[in-house]
SEMILUM-427153 format. One record per atom (N, C-alpha, C): residue in one letter; x, y, z. Coordinates in steps of 0.02 Angstrom, whole numbers, plus 50000, padded with zeros to 5 digits. Example, Ala and Ser with C-alpha at 12.3 -4.5 7.8 and 13.67 -1.06 7.14 Angstrom:
A506604971650390/A506154977550390/A506604983550390/S506424988850354/S506844994750357/S506455000250394/
***
This chain:
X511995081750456/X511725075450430/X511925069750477/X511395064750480/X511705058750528/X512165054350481/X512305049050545/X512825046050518/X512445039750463/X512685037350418/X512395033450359/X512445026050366/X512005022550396/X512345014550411/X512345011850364/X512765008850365/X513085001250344/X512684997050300/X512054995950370/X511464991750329/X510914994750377/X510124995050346/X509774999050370/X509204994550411/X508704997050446/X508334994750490/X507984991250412/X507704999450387/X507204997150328/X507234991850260/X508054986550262/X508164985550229/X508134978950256/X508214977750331/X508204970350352/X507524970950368/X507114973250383/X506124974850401/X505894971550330/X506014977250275/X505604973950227/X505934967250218/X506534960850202/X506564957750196/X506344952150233/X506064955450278/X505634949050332/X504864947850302/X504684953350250/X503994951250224/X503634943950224/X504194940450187/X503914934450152/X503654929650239/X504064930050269/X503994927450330/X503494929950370/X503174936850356/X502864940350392/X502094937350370/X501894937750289/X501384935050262/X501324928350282/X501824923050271/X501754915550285/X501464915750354/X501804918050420/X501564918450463/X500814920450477/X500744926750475/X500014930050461/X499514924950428/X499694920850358/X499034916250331/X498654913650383/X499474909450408/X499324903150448/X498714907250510/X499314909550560/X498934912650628/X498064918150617/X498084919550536/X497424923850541/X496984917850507/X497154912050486/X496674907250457/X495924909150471/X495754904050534/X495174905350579/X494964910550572/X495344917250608/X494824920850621/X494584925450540/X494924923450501/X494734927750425/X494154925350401/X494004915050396/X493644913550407/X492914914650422/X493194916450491/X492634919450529/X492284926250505/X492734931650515/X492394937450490/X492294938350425/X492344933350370/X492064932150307/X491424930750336/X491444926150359/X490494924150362/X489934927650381/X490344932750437/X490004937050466/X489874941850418/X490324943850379/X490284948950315/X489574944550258/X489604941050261/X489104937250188/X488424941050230/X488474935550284/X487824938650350/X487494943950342/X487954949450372/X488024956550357/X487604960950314/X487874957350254/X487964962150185/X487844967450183/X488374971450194/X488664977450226/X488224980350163/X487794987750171/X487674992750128/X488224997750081/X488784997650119/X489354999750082/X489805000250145/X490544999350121/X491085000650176/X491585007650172/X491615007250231/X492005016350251/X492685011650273/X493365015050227/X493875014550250/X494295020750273/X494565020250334/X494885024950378/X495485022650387/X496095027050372/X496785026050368/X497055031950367/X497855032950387/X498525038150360/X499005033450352/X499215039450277/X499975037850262/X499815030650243/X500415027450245/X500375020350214/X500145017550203/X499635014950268/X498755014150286/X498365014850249/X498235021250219/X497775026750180/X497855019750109/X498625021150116/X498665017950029/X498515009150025/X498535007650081/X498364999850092/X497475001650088/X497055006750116/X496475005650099/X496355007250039/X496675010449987/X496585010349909/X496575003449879/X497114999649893/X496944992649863/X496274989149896/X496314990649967/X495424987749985/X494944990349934/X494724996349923/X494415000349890/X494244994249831/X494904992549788/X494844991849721/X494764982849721/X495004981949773/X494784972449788/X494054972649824/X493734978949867/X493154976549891/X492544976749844/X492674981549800/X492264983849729/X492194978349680/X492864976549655/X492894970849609/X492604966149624/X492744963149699/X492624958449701/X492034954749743/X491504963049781/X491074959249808/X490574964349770/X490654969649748/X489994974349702/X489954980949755/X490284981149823/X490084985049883/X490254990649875/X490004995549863/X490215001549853/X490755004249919/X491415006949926/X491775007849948/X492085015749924/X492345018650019/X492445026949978/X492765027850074/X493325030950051/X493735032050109/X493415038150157/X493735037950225/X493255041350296/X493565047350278/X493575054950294/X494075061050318/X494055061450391/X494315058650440/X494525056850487/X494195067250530/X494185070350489/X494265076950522/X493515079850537/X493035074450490/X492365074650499/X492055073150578/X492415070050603/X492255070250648/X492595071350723/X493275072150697/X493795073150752/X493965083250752/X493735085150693/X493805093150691/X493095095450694/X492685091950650/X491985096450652/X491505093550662/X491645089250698/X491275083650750/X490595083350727/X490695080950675/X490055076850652/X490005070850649/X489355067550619/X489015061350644/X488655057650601/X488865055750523/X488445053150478/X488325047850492/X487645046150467/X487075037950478/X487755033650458/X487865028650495/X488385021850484/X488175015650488/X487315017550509/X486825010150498/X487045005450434/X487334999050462/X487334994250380/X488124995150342/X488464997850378/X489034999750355/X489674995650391/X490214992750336/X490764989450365/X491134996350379/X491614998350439/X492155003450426/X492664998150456/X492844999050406/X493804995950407/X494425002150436/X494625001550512/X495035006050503/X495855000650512/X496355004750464/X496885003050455/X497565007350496/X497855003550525/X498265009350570/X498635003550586/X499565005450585/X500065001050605/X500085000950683/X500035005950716/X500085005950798/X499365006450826/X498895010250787/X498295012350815/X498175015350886/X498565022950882/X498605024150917/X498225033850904/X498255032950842/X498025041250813/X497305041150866/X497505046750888/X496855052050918/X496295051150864/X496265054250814/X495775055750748/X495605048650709/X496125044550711/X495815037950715/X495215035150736/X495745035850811/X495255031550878/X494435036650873/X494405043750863/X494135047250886/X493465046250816/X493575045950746/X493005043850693/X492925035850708/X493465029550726/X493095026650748/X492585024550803/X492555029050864/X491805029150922/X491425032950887/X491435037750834/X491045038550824/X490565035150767/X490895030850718/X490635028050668/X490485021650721/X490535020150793/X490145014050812/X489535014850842/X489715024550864/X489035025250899/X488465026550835/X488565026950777/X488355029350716/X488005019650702/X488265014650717/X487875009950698/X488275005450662/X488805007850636/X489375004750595/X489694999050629/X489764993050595/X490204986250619/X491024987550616/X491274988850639/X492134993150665/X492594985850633/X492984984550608/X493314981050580/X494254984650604/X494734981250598/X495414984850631/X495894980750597/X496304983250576/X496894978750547/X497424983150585/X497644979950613/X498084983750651/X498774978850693/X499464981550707/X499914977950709/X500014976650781/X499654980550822/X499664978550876/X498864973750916/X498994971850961/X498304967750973/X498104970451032/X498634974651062/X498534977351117/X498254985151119/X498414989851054/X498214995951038/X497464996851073/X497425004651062/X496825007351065/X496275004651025/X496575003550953/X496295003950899/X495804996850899/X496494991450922/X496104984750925/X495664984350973/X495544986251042/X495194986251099/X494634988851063/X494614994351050/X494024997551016/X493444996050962/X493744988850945/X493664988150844/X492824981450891/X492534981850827/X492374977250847/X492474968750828/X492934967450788/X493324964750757/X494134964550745/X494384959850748/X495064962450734/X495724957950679/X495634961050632/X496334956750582/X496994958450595/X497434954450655/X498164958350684/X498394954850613/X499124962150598/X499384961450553/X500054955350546/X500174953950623/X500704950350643/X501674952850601/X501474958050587/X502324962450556/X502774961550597/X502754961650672/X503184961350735/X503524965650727/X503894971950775/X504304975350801/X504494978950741/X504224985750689/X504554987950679/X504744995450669/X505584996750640/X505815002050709/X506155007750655/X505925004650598/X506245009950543/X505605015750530/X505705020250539/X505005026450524/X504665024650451/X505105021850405/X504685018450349/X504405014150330/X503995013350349/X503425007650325/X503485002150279/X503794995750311/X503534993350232/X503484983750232/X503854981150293/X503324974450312/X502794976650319/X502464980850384/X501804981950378/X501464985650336/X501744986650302/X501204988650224/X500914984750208/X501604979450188/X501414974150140/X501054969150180/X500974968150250/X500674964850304/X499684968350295/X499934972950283/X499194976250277/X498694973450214/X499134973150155/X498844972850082/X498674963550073/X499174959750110/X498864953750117/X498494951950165/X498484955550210/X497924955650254/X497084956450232/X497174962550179/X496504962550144/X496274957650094/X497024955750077/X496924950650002/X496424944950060/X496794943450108/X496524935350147/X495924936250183/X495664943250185/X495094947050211/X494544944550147/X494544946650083/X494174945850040/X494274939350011/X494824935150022/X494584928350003/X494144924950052/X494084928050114/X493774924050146/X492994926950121/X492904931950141/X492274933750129/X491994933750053/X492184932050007/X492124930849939/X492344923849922/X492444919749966/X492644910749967/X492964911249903/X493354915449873/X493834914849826/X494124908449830/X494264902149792/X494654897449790/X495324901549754/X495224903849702/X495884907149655/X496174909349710/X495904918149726/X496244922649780/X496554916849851/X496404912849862/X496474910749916/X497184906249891/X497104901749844/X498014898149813/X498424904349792/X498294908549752/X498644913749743/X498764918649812/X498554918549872/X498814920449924/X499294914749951/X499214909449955/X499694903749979/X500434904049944/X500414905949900/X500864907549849/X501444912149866/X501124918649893/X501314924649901/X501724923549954/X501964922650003/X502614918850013/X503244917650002/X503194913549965/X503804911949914/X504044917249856/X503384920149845/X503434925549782/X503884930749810/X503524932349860/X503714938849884/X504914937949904/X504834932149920/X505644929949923/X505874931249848/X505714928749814/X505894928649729/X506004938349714/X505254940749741/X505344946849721/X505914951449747/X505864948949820/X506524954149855/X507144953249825/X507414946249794/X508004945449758/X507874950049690/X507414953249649/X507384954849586/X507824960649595/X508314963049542/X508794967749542/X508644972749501/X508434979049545/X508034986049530/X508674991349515/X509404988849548/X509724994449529/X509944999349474/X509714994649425/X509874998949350/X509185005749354/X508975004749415/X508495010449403/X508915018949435/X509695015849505/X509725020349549/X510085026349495/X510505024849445/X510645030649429/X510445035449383/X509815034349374/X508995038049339/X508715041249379/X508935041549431/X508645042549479/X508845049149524/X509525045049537/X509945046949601/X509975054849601/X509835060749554/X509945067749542/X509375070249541/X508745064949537/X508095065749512/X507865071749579/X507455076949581/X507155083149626/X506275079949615/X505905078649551/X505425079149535/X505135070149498/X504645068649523/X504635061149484/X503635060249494/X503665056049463/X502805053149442/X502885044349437/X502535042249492/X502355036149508/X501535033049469/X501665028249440/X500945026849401/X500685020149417/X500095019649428/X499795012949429/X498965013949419/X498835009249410/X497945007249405/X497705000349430/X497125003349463/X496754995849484/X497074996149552/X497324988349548/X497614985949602/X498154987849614/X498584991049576/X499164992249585/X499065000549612/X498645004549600/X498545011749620/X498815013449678/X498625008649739/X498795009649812/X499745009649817/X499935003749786/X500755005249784/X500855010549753/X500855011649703/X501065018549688/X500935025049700/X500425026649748/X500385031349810/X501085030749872/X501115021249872/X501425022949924/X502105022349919/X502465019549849/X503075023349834/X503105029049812/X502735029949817/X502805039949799/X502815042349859/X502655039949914/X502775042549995/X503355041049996/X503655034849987/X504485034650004/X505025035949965/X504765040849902/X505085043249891/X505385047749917/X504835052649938/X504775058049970/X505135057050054/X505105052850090/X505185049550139/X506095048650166/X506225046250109/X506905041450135/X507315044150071/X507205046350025/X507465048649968/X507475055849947/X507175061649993/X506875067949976/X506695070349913/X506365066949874/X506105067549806/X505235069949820/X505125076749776/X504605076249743/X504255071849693/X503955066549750/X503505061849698/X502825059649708/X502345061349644/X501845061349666/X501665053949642/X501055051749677/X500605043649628/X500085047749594/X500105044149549/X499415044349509/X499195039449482/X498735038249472/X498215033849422/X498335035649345/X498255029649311/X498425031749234/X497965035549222/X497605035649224/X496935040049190/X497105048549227/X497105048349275/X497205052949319/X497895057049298/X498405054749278/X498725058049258/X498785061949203/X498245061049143/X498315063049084/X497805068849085/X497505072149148/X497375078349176/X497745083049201/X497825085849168/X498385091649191/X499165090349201/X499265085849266/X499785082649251/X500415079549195/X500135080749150/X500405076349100/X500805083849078/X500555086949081/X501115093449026/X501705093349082/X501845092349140/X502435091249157/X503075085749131/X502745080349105/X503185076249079/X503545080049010/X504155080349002/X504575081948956/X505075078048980/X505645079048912/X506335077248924/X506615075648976/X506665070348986/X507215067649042/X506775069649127/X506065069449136/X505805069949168/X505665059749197/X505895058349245/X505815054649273/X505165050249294/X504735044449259/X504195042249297/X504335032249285/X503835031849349/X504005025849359/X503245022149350/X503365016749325/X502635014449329/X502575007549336/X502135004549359/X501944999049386/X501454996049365/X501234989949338/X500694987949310/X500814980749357/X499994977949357/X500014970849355/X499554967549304/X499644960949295/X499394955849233/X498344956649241/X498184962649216/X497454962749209/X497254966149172/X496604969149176/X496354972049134/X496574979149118/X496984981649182/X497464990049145/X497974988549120/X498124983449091/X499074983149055/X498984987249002/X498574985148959/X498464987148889/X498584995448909/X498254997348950/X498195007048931/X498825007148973/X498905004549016/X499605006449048/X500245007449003/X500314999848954/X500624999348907/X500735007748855/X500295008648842/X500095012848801/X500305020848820/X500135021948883/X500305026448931/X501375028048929/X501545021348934/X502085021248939/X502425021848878/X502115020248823/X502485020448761/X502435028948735/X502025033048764/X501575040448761/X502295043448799/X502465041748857/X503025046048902/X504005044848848/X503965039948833/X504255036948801/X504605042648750/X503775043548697/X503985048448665/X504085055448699/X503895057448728/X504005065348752/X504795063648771/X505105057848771/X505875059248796/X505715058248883/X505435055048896/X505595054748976/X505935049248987/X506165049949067/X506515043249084/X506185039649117/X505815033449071/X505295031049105/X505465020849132/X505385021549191/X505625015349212/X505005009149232/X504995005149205/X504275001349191/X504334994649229/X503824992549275/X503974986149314/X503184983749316/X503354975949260/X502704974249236/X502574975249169/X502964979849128/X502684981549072/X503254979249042/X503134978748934/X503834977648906/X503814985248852/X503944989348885/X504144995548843/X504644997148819/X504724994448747/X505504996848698/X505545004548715/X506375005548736/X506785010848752/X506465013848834/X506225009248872/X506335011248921/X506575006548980/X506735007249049/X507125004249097/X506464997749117/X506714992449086/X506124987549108/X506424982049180/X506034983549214/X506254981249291/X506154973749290/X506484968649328/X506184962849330/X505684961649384/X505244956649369/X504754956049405/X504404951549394/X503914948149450/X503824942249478/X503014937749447/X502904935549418/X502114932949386/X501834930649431/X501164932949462/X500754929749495/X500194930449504/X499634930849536/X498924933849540/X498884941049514/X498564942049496/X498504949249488/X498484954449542/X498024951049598/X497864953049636/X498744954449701/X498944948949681/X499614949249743/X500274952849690/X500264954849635/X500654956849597/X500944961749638/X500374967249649/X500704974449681/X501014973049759/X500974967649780/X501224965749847/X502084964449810/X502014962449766/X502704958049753/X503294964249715/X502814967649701/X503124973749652/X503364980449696/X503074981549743/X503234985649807/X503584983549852/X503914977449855/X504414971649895/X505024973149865/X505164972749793/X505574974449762/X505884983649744/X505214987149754/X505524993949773/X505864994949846/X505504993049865/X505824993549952/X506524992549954/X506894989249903/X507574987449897/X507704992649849/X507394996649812/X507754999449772/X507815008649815/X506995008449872/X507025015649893/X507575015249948/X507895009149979/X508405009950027/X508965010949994/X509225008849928/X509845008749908/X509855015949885/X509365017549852/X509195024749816/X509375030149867/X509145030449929/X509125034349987/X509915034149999/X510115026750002/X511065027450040/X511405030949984/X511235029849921/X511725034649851/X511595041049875/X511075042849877/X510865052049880/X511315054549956/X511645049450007/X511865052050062/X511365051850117/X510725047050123/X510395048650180/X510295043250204/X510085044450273/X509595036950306/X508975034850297/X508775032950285/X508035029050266/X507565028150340/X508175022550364/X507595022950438/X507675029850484/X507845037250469/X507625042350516/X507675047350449/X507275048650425/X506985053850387/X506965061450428/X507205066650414/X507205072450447/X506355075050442/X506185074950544/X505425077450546/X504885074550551/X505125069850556/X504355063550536/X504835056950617/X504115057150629/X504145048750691/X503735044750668/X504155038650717/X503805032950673/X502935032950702/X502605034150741/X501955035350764/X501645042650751/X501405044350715/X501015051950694/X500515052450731/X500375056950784/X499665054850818/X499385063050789/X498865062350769/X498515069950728/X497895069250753/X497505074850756/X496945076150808/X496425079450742/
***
């Protein structure tokens, strides 16, 4: 086993968020602006989002903010369509958004030439400006995260998810989305102080766990269920509320561990409900967003609905590093995994 620091990459990274978003508003102003208008212009026939890993789960919240909030039908790329069995679907009329922290994936780079030779308007959120990915795009939203060196993801996550939020206020001239991103900022400081530890020793023995969210919140809870798995060696899957009460659900019993996440909209109510359901079977169910008698209710931060799950995944990030140092491990070097995955 390596040696266990002190204090972790991933623990001073994510606390640079708030600074990371403030920055990013300002410096992507203009050009978000811009490729809003171009998007109205456009009016994309439907958008293809292309991502891994973290990425993947930052294009789930696109998914559920591009749907809501412009009508566009939205449905993620398989990167292997065309990088394994090199095919070539019509991309006439089509936004593809690809999402990538380095943008450097082969299978990336490789479905995006082909979704440009296909006709598709290439869109890039990406943390470098210098990548493959950005050269390639025909557009580009830099994430501005700066330098980071922990294999776990999680300024530029959260660099990613307001990136889309300030993506769709522009192109949806949201006045709301757009103060409620100005916001996010300060929130996100408030959130990193919220104190998750009454969750670590529910936890800390845990082998097996179930991450829950809906809507907007769906994409975080994919992607703390990656770091669980990640920095914590826990079997944990995400699911969707609905999604879970397929099959899934006969695993919950006694003292079976799930975590769930809601924000202030239209899934509280079933979420609510969901949680009061695990409750009874005897699980240990830890709730952030929700007020569920007899279970671990997390504190947490009021704000847009939309920036909730930004603020609520700010505050895990403090709880999957502390979680990881109890169990005996490092967070920023996970056994097997680099911080750049390049897959073909």
């Amino acid at each position: 086993m390596s040696s266990i620091p002190l204090t972790t990459s991933m623990s001073r990274e994510a606390a640079e968020s708030p600074h990371v978003v403030r920055r990013q508003l300002a410096e992507n102003a203009v050009n978000a602006m811009r490729i809003g208008a171009m998007l109205r212009q456009m009016n994309p026939r439907a958008v293809v989002t292309c991502a891994r890993g973290s990425s993947d789960h930052a294009a789930t919240y696109a998914k559920y903010l591009i749907e809501t909030l412009t009508k566009t039908i939205t449905s993620s790329a398989a990167p292997s369509v065309t990088s394994v069995y090199d095919a070539s679907p019509d991309m006439r009329g089509i936004l593809f958004i690809a999402i990538s922290q380095s943008g450097k994936s082969p299978d990336l780079l490789a479905a995006v030439e082909h979704a440009k030779h296909r006709g598709a308007f290439v869109l890039a959120l990406c943390n470098s400006t210098t990548a493959p990915l950005a050269n390639a795009a025909d557009a580009l939203l830099p994430l501005h995260a700066g330098p980071e060196t922990s294999v776990a993801a999680t300024k530029t996550f959260i660099a990613s998810l307001s990136a889309i939020a300030q993506l769709l206020a522009s192109w949806t001239q949201s006045r709301e989305l757009s103060n409620g991103l100005a916001s996010a900022p300060d929130e996100l400081e408030r959130a990193w102080s919220c104190d998750w530890s009454g969750a670590v020793p529910l936890l800390a023995g845990a082998l097996n766990l179930f991450v829950i969210g809906r809507g907007f919140g769906l994409g975080i809870a994919q992607e703390a269920a990656l770091k669980f798995k990640e920095t914590c060696a826990i079997h944990a899957e995400g699911f969707s509320s609905a999604e879970v009460k397929h099959g899934p659900m006969t695993l919950v019993r006694a003292r079976f561990p799930v975590l769930m996440f809601s924000q202030n909209d239209e899934t509280r109510a079933g979420m609510e409900s969901l949680a009061q359901e695990f409750v009874q079977r005897r699980a240990r169910v830890i709730v952030a967003g929700l007020h569920t008698p007899d279970a671990l209710i997390l504190p947490t931060v009021a704000a847009h609905p939309v920036i909730e799950p930004l603020l609520m995944i700010q505050s895990f990030y403090r709880l999957a590093n502390d979680l990881a140092l109890e169990r005996g491990l490092n967070p920023d070097a996970p056994p097997h995994l680099n911080k750049v995955t390049e897959t073909v």
